[in-house]
C-alpha positions in Angstrom: 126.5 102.8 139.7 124.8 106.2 140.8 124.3 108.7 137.6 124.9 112.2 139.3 121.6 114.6 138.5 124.2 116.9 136.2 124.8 113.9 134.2 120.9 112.9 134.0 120.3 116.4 132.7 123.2 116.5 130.0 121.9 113.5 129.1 118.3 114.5 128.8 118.9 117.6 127.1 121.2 116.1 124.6 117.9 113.1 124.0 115.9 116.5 123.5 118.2 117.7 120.8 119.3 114.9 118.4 117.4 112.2 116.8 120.0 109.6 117.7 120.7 110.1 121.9 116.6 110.4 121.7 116.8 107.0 120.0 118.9 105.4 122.8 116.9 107.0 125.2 113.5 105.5 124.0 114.3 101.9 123.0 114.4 100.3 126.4 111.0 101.9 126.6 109.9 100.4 123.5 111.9 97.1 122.9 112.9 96.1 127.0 115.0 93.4 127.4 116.6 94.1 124.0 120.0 96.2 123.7 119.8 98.8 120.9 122.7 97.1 118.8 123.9 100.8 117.0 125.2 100.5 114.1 125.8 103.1 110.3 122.1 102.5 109.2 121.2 104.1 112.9 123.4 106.7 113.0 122.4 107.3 109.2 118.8 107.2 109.6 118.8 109.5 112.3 120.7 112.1 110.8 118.6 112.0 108.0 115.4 112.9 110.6 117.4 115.4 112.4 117.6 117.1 108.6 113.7 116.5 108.1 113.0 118.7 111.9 115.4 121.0 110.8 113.8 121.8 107.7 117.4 121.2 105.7 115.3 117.9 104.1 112.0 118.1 102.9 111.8 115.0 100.7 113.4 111.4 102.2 113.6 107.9 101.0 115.2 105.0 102.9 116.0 101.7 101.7 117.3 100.2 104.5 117.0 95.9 104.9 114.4 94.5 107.1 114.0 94.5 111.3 117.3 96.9 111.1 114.5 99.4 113.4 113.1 101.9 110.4 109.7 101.7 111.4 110.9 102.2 114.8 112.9 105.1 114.1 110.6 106.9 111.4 107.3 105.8 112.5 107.2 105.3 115.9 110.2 107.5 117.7 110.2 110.2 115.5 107.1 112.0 115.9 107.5 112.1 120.1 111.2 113.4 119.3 110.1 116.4 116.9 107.4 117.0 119.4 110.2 118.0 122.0 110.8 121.0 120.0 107.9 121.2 118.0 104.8 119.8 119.3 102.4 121.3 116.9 103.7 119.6 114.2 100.8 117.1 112.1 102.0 113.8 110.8 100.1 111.5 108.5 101.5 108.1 108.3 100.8 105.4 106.2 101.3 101.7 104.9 100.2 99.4 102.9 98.1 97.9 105.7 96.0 99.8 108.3 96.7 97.7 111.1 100.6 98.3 110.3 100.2 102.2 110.8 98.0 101.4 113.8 100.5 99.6 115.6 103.2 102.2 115.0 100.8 104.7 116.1 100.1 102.6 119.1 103.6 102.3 120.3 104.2 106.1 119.3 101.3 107.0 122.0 102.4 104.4 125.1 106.1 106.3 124.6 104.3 109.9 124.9 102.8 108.8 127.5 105.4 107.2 129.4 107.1 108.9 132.6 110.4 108.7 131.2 108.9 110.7 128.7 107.2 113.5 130.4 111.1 113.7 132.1 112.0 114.9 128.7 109.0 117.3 127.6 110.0 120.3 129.6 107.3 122.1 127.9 104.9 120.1 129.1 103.3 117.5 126.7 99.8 116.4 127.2 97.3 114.2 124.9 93.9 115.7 124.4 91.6 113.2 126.5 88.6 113.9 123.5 91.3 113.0 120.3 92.9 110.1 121.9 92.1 106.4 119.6 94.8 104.0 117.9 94.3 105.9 114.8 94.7 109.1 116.0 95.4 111.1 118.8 96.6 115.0 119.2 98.1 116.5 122.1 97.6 119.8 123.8 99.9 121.9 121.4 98.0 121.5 118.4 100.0 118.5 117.1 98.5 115.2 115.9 99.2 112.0 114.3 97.1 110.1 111.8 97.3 106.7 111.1 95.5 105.5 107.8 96.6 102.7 104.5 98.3 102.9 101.2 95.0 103.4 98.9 92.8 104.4 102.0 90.5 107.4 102.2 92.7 110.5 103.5 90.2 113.1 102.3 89.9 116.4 105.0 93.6 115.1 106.3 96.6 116.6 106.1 100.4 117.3 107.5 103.3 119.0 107.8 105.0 115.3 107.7 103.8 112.9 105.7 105.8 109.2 107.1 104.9 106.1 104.5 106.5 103.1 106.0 106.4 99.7 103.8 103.5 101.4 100.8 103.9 97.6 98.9 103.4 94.5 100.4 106.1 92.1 99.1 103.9 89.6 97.0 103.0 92.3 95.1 106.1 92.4 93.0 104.9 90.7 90.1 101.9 92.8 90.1 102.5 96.1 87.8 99.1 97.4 88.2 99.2 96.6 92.1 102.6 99.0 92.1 101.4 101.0 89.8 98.1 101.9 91.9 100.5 102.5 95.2 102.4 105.0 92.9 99.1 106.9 91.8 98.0 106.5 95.1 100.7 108.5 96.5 101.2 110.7 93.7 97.6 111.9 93.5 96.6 111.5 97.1 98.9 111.5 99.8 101.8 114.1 98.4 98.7 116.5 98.2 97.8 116.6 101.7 100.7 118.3 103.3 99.0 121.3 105.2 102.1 123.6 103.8 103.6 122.5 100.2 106.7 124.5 101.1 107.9 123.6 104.1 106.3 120.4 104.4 107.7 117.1 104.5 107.5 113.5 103.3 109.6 110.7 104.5 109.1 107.1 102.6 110.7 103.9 103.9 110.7 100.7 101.8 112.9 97.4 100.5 113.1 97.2 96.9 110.5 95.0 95.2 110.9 95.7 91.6 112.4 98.4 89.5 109.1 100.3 89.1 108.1 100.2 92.7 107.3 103.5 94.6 111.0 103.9 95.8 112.2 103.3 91.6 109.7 105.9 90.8 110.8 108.4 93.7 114.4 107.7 92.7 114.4 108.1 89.1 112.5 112.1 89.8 115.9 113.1 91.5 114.4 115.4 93.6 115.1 112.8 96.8 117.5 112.1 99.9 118.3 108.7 99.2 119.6 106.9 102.3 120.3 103.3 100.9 122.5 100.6 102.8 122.4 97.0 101.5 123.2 94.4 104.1 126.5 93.4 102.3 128.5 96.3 101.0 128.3 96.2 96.8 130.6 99.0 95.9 128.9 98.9 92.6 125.3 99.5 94.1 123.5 101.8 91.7 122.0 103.8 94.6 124.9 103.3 97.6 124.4 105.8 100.4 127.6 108.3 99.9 128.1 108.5 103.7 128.7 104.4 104.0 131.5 103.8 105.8 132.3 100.5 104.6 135.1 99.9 101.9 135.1 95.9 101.3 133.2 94.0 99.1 130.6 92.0 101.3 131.2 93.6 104.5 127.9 93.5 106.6 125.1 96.4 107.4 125.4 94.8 111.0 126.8 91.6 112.2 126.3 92.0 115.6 122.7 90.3 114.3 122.8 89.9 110.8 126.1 87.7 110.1 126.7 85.9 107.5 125.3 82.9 108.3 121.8 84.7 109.1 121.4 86.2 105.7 122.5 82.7 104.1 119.5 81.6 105.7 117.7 84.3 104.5 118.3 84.1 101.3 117.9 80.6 101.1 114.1 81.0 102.7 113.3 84.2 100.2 115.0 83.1 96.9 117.5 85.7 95.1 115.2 88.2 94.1 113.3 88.5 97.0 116.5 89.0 99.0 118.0 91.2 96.7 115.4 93.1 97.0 114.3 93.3 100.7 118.5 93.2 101.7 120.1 94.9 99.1 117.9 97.2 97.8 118.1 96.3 94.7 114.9 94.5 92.3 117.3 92.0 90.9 120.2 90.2 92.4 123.8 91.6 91.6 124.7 88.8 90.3 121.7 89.2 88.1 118.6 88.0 87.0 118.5 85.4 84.3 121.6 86.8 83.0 124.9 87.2 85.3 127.2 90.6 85.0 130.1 88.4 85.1 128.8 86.2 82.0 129.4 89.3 79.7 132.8 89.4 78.2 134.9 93.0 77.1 136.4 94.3 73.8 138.3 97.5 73.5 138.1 100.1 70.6 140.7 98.1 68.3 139.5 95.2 69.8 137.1 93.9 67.0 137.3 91.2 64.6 138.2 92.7 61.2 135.3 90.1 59.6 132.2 88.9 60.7 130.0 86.4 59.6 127.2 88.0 60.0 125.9 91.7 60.5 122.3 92.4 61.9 119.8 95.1 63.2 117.4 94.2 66.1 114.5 96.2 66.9 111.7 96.5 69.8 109.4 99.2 68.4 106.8 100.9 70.7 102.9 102.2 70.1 104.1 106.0 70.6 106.5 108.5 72.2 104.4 109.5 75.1 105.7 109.8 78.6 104.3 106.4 79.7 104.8 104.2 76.4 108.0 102.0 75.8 111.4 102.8 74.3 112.3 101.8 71.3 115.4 99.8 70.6 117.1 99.3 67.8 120.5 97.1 68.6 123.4 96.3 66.0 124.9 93.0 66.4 128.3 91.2 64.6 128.4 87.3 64.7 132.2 86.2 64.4 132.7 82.4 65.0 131.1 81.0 68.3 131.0 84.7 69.9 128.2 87.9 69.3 129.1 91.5 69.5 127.3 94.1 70.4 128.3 97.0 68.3 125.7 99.8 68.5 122.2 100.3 70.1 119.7 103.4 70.1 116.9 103.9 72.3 114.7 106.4 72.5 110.9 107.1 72.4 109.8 107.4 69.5 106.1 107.8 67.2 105.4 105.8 64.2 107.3 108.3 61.5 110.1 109.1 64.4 110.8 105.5 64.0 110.8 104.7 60.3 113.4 107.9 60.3 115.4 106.7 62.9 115.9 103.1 61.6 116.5 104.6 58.3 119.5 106.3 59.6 120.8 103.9 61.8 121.3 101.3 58.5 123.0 104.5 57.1 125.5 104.7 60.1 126.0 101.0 60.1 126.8 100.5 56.6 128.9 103.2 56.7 131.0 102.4 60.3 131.1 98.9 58.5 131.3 99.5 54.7 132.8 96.0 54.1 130.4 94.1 56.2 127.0 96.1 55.2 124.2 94.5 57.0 122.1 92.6 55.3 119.4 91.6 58.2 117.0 93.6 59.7 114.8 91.9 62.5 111.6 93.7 63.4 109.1 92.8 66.2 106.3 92.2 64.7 104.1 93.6 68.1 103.0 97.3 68.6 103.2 98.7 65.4 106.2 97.0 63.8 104.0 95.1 61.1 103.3 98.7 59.8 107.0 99.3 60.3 107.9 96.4 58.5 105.3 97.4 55.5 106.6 100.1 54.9 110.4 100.0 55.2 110.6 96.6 52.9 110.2 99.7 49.9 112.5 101.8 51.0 115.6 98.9 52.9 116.5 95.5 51.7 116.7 92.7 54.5 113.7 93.7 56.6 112.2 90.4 57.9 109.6 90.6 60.7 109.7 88.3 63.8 106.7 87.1 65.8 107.5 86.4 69.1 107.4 82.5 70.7 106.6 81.9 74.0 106.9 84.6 77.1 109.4 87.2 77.6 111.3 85.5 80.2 111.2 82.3 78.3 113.2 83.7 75.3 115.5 85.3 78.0 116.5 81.7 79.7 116.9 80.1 76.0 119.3 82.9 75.0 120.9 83.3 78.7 123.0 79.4 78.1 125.2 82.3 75.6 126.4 84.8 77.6 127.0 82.1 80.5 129.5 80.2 77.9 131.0 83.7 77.3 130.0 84.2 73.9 128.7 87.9 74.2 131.3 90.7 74.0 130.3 94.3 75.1 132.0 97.6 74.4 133.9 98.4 77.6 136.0 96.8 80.1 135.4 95.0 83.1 136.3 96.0 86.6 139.2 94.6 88.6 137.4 92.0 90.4 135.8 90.7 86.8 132.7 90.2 88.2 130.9 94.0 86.1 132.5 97.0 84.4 134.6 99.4 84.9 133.0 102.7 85.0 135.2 104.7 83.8 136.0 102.7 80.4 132.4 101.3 79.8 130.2 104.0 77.7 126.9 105.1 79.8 124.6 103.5 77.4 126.2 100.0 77.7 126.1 100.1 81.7 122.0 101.1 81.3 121.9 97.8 78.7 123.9 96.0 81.5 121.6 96.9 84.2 118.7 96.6 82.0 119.6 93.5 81.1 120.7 92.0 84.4 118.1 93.4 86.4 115.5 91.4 83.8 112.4 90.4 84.5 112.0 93.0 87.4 113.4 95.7 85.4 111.0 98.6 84.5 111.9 98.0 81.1 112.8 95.1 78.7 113.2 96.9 75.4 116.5 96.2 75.3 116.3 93.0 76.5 113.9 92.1 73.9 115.9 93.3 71.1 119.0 91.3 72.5 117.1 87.6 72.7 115.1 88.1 69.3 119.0 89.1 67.4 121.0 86.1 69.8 117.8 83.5 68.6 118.5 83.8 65.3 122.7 84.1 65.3 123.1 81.4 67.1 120.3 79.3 66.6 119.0 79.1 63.1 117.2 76.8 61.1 114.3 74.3 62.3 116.0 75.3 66.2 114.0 78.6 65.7 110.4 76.9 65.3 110.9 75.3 69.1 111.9 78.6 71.2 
């Protein structure tokens, strides 16, 4: 069938305008043979970008699951299309290998260069013949695009968009100094080089390795566009897109190539947390880490046992209240029967004094909440400066009894995590319809953090909490020569 020049034109000039016809425009270009299956994390993405030309977005992160076409998109289509309208635009881009931001900027020049192209660049767009390599090229208009590497030497660059596409390689997620130098990289370095701070943008584009990865650390400023669509809807996500369409538990990103039976295999071939990550954008599965959401059990205000057995403090102290060090986590626990509550918990960052203070009133609170059941045990870790802690609060509190840590983190975490699977830990709150988390709206905020803390363990940023939980559980439910093994 014959398409009438009128219709060629409207169709050109509505490519020219928006992110997304431009998108279906180029891909038969880029990816021949290949239908562009469209989908919400398409539509989304490009709206997003449309924002970003338009100036109405100046800082963009998207956590979208792999070969779902973000590089594509970002990297490679979106500098051409924002040259339609504004071809002296710069872009830096970056990843966390050079030859990664090469290709991109390989396929970004054979599309500029492309007839079909030039049919859409009324203007007239041209690539200067003496700035022309894989790494960079300009055109006639004063626009260029740089290609360079997470960590790689950006000094006398700059743009009015920075694009970083994939800044962590995926076996870096049990690296913390490998994240954290991708972090300092970008914070130092690259988010310095756009040519104007105010109108300038930068877009990022990532899966979620760990809770402190560059996305975690973008999130958690607040001063982002988050576009985040797992590849099976989790209503409960901690960071769902707002404009997701989808309403049912499980229902995929995109079928069409992604069904069911392909992320099975996925997920089989990554392991959990590699797919939770990568597919769900999230650093620990949903249905957790070593511990499972649906493990913890619920108790209501009046809920409580009038007795317990047992009453004890847990604390995970820190070196200082500085911006980088560690919380510190002071957790009250009730042991009735077979079955731990959680009662209270503080965290906060706190210095040496700070501490002494703040553990001093918490055994006030607690006897006082519980002035038939005083507690009698105080567990301090004996790491940072606890030992101090412990020296000097055995004067002032009875029970104080300091606990050196056995084995690794994670290893304490699996011993404790037989528990909560068994159903033996009750949190304040209630759980959500489908039993599987809580209920929002009846769970106070600081027991969903300890959930997601807790859940999200050993790829959460913190484990404070986590800590403070397994040392308390070790010794309520296993006392005695037990102890001596963990």
């Amino acid at each position: 069938m014959r398409v009438s020049a009128t219709a060629r034109d409207v169709g050109h000039e509505l490519a020219r305008r928006d992110m997304a016809r431009f998108a279906r425009y180029a891909w038969p270009l880029l990816v021949p043979g290949t239908p562009l299956i469209a989908g919400v994390h398409i539509d989304a993405i490009c709206a997003a970008l449309n924002d970003v030309l338009h100036g109405s977005c100046r800082r963009l992160l998207i956590n979208v699951p792999p070969r779902h076409g973000k590089s594509l998109l970002c990297s490679v289509m979106f500098p051409p299309f924002a040259w339609l309208t504004r071809p002296e635009l710069r872009f830096l881009c970056a990843s966390y290998a050079s030859e990664l931001s090469v290709g991109n900027s390989r396929q970004c020049r054979a599309l500029i260069e492309s007839p079909a192209y030039s049919r859409l660049a009324t203007r007239g767009i041209h690539l200067a013949p003496d700035q022309n390599r894989k790494e960079r090229f300009e055109n006639d208009r004063g626009g260029a695009l740089i290609a360079t590497s997470v960590g790689g030497v950006v000094t006398g660059l700059g743009g009015d968009v920075i694009v970083v596409d994939d800044p962590h390689k995926a076996e870096e997620a049990s690296s913390r100094r490998a994240l954290q130098r991708a972090i300092e990289w970008f914070d130092t370095t690259l988010a310095t080089r756009l040519n104007d701070p105010k109108t300038g943008a930068i877009i990022v584009i990532a899966q979620r390795i760990h809770e402190d990865d560059l996305s975690g650390h973008l999130i958690r400023s607040g001063e982002w566009e988050h576009v985040c669509l797992p590849a099976r809807y989790e209503p409960e996500h901690p960071h769902l897109w707002h404009g997701d369409p989808r309403t049912v538990e499980g229902q995929l990103l995109q079928p069409e190539r992604f069904g069911e039976k392909e992320l099975e295999e996925f997920e089989e071939r990554l392991g959990a947390y590699a797919f939770a990550g990568q597919f769900q954008q999230r650093p620990a599965p949903s249905s957790g880490g070593v511990f499972e959401p649906s493990w913890f059990r619920w108790y209501g205000p009046d809920e409580l046992p009038y007795e317990f057995d047992e009453i004890a403090q847990s604390w995970d102290v820190a070196f200082g209240d500085g911006p980088s060090n560690d919380f510190v986590a002071g957790q009250l626990w009730g042991l009735r029967g077979p079955n731990a509550y959680l009662l209270h918990q503080t965290r906060k960052k706190l210095a040496f004094m700070a501490t002494l203070a703040e553990i001093e009133a918490f055994s006030k609170r607690a006897d006082t909440r519980f002035p038939t059941r005083t507690t009698k045990t105080i567990y301090v870790e004996k790491t940072a400066n606890g030992h101090a802690i412990v020296d000097v609060l055995r004067d002032r509190i009875p029970g104080v009894i300091p606990i050196t840590p056995r084995d690794g983190k994670k290893a304490r975490a699996i011993a404790c995590c037989r528990w909560a699977e068994a159903g033996n830990i009750w949190l304040p709150g209630a759980p959500n319809d489908a039993g599987t988390s809580f209920d929002r709206s009846r769970t106070p905020q600081w027991v969903q953090d300890f959930v997601l803390e807790v859940t999200s363990f050993p790829n959460a940023r913190h484990d404070d909490q986590v800590d403070a939980m397994t040392q308390v559980l070790e010794r309520m439910f296993a006392p005695g020569p037990r102890l001596r093994a963990l």
